[in-house]
C-alpha positions as CSV (number, residue, x, y, z in Angstrom):
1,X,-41.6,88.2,14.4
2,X,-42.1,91.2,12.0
3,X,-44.5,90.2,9.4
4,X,-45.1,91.5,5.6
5,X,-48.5,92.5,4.0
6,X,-49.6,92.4,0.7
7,X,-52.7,92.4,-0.6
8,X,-55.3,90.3,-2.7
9,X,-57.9,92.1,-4.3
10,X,-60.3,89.3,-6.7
11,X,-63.8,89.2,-8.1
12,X,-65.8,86.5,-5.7
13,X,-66.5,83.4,-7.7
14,X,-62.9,83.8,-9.4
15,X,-60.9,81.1,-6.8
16,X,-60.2,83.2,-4.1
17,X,-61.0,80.6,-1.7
18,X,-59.3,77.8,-3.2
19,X,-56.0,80.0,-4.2
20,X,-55.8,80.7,-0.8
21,X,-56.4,76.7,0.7
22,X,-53.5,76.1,-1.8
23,X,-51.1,79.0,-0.8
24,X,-51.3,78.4,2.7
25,X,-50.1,75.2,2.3
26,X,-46.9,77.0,2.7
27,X,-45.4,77.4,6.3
28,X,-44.6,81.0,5.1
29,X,-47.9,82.7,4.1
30,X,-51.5,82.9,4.9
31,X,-54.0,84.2,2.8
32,X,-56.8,86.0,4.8
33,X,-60.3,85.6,4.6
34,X,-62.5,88.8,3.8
35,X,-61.2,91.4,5.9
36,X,-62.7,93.3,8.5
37,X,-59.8,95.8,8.3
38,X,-60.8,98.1,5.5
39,X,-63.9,98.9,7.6
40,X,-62.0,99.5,10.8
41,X,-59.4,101.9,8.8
42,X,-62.4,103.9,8.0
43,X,-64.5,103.9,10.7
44,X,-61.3,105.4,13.1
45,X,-61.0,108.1,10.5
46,X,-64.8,109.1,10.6
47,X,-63.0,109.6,14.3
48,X,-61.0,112.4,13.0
49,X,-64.1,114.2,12.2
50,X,-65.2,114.2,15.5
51,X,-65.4,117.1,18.1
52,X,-63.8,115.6,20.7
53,X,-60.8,114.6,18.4
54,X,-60.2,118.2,17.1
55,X,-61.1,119.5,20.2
56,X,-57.6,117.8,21.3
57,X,-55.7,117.2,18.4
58,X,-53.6,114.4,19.2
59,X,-52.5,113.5,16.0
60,X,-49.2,110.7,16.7
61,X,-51.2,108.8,19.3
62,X,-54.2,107.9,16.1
63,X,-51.0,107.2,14.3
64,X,-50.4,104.7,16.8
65,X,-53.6,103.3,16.6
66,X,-52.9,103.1,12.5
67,X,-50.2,102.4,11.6
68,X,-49.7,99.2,13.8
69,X,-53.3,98.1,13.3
70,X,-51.6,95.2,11.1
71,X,-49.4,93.9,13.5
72,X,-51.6,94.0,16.1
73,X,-54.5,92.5,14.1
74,X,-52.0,89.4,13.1
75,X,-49.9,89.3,16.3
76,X,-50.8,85.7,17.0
77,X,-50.6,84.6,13.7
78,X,-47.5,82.1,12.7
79,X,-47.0,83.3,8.8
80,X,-44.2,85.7,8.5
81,X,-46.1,86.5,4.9
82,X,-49.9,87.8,5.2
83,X,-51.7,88.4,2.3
84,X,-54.9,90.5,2.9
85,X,-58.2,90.0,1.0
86,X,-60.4,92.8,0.7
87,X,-61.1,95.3,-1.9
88,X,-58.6,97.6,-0.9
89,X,-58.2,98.7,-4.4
90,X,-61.6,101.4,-4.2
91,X,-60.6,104.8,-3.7
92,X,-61.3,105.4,-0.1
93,X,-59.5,101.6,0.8
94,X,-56.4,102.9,-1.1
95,X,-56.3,106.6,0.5
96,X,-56.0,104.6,4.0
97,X,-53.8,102.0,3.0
98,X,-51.3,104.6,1.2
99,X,-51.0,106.5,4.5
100,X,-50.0,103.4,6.3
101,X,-47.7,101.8,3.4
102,X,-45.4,103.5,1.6
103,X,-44.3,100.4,-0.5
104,X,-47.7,98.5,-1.4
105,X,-47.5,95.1,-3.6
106,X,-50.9,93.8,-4.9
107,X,-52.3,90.5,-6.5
108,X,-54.9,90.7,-8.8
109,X,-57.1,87.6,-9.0
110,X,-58.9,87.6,-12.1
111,X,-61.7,85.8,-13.7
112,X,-64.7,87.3,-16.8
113,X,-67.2,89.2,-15.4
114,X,-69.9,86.8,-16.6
115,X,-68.5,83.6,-15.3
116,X,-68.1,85.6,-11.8
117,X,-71.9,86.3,-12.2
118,X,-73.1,82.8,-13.7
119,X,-71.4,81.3,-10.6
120,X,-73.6,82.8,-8.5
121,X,-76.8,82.5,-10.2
122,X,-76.0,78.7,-10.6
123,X,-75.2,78.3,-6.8
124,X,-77.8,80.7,-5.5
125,X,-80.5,80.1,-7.8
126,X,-82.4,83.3,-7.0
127,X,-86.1,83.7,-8.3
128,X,-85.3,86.9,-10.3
129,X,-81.8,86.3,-12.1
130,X,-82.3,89.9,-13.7
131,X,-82.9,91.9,-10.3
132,X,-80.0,89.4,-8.4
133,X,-77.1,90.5,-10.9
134,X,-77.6,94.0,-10.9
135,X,-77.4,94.1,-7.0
136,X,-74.2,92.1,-7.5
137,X,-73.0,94.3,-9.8
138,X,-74.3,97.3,-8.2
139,X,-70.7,99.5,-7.1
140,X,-71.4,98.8,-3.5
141,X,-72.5,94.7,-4.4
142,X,-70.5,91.7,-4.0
143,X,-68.9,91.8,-7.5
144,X,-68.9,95.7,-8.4
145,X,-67.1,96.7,-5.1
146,X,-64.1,94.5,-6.4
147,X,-64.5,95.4,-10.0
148,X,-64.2,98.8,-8.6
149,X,-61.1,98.0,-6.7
150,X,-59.4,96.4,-9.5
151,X,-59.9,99.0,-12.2
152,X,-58.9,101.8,-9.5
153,X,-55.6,99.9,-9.0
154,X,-55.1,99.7,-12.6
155,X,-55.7,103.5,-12.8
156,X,-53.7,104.5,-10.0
157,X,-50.5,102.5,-11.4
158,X,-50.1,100.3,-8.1
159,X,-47.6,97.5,-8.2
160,X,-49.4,94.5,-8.7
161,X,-48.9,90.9,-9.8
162,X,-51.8,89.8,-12.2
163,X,-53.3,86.2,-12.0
164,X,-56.2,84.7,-14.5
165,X,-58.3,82.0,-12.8
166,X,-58.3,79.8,-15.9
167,X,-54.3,80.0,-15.8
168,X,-53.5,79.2,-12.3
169,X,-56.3,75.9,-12.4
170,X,-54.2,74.6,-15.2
171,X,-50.9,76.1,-14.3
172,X,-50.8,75.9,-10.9
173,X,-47.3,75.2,-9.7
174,X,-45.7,77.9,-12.0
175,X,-48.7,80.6,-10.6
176,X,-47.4,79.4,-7.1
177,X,-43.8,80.2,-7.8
178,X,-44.6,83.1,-9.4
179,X,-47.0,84.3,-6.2
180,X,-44.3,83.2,-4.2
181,X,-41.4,85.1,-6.3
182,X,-43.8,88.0,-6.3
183,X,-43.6,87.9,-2.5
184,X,-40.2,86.8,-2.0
185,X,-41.1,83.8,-0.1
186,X,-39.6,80.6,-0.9
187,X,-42.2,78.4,-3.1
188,X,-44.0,74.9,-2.2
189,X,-45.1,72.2,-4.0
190,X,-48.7,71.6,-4.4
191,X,-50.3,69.2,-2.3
192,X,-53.9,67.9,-2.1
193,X,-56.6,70.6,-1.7
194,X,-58.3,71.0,1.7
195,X,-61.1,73.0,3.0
196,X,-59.8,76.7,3.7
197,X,-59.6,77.5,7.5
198,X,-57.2,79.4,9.1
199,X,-56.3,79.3,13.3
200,X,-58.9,76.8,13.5
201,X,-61.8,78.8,12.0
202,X,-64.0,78.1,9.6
203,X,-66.4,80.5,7.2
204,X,-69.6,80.5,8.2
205,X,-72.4,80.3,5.1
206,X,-75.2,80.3,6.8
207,X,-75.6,84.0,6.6
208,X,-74.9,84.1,3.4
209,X,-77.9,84.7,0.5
210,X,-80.3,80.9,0.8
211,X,-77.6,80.0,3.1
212,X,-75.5,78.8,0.1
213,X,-71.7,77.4,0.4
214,X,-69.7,79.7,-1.4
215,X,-66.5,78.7,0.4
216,X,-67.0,74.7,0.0
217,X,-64.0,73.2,-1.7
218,X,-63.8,70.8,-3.9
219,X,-61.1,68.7,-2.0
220,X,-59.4,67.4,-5.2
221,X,-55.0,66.8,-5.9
222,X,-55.2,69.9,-7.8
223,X,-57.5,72.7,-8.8
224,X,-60.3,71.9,-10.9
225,X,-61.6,74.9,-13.1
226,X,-65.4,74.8,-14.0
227,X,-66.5,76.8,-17.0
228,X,-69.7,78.2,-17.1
229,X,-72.1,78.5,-19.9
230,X,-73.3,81.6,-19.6
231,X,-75.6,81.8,-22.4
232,X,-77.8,79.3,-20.6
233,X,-77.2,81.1,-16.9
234,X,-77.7,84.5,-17.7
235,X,-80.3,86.5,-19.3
236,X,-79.2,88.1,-22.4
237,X,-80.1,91.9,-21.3
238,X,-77.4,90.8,-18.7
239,X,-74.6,89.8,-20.8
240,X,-75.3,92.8,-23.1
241,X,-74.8,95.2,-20.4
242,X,-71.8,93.1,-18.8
243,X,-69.8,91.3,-21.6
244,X,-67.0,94.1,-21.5
C-alpha cells in the first residue's frame, strides 16, 4: 500500500505526544515518534563527500537509497497516512527533504516559548534553572532546534497547517477535522486518551535528563491543557531574554 508523509514539526512540551495518542486513534494515520530519519538523510549525504563515492560517481543508485528511504522505513507499518516528527523545518532537514519531495505539507504544533520552558523546569527540576534553559534553548537544544525549524518554515513559505496547543485542548474535535482535512483523510471522533505507543513500542525515559517521564499521558476522555505560571517557574533574566 503506497503511503503519504507529512510532517510535524512542534516545540517539546507543546502536546506533541498527546496530539499524536489522539490522532492515531484513527485507522488512517500514525503520528511518529521523534525521528531517526533526519539524521540518516544526513549522514548518507556526508557519503557523497567521500572518496570512494566520487571516485565512482554512481549518482541514481544513492537516489535509490533516498528517495525510497520513507517507504522502506514504514513498510510494515498499517497507516496509509504517516505523519513524521522531527524538526525537519532547520535548514539542512529541509534541503534533504526538498530533494526527496516535491509537494511537502507541514503541521505546525505550537505552544509560548515560556510555557514550553516552564514545563520542563517543573518536571525536571534541575539545580540551576538559569544554566538548564539556556541549554534548551541553545540552537542545537531540545527547544531551539524546533524553534529553529519553525521559524525557517515560516521563512521559506512551506505549506503548513498551524495548530495552538491551548486551541486543540479546548477545541479538539474541530483541530481533528481540520488535521484530518489538512491531510485528506477522513476524520474520527475523539475517544478516551491512552498512552502513545505505536507497533507495540513504548518511549523509553529512562535516558532522558533525571530519568523524567516526558511522554506519560494523562489518560483522561479528552485533553486536559495545564497552564503554567511562569513567573513562579522561571527566573526573570529568562523571561526577559525569551518572552518574544
Amino acid at each position: 500500500m503506497s503511503k503519504n508523509y507529512y510532517f510535524l514539526c512542534g516545540l517539546p512540551r507543546a502536546g506533541n505526544t498527546v496530539i499524536a495518542s489522539i490522532l492515531n486513534q484513527n485507522n488512517n494515520i500514525t503520528v511518529t515518534a521523534n525521528s531517526i530519519l533526519p539524521d540518516v538523510l544526513f549522514q548518507l549525504e556526508l557519503l557523497k563527500h567521500s572518496y570512494i563515492y566520487n571516485n565512482f560517481k554512481d549518482e541514481k543508485s544513492y537516489s535509490n537509497i533516498t528517495k525510497n528511504i520513507f517507504d522502506n522505513y514504514y513498510s510494515h507499518w498499517k497507516s496509509k497516512n504517516i505523519i513524521q516528527r522531527a524538526p525537519w523545518g532547520t535548514p539542512a532537514n529541509l534541503y534533504l527533504l526538498r530533494n526527496i519531495y516535491k509537494n511537502r505539507k507541514f503541521i505546525i504544533l505550537w505552544r509560548p516559548v515560556l510555557e514550553c520552558l516552564a514545563s520542563f523546569i517543573k518536571i525536571e527540576k534541575p539545580k540551576d534553572i538559569k544554566q538548564r534553559c539556556e541549554q534548551l534553548m541553545n540552537q542545537d537544544g531540545m527547544i531551539g532546534k524546533n524553534l529553529w525549524s519553525i521559524q525557517n518554515l515560516i521563512k521559506e513559505k512551506e505549506k503548513y497547517l498551524f495548530i495552538d496547543y491551548k486551541d486543540f485542548c479546548e477545541n479538539t474535535q474541530k483541530n481533528i477535522d481540520k488535521i484530518c482535512k489538512y491531510i485528506n483523510c477522513k476524520p474520527h471522533k475523539l475517544k478516551p486518551i491512552k498512552q502513545f505507543k505505536i507497533n507495540g513500542i513504548k518511549y523509553n525515559d529512562d535516558i532522558n535528563f533525571n530519568k523524567v517521564p516526558l511522554h506519560t499521558l494523562k489518560e483522561a476522555d479528552n485533553c486536559i491543557y495545564q497552564k503554567y505560571d511562569v513567573y513562579k517557574i522561571l527566573p526573570k533574566e529568562i523571561i526577559n531574554k525569551y518572552e518574544k
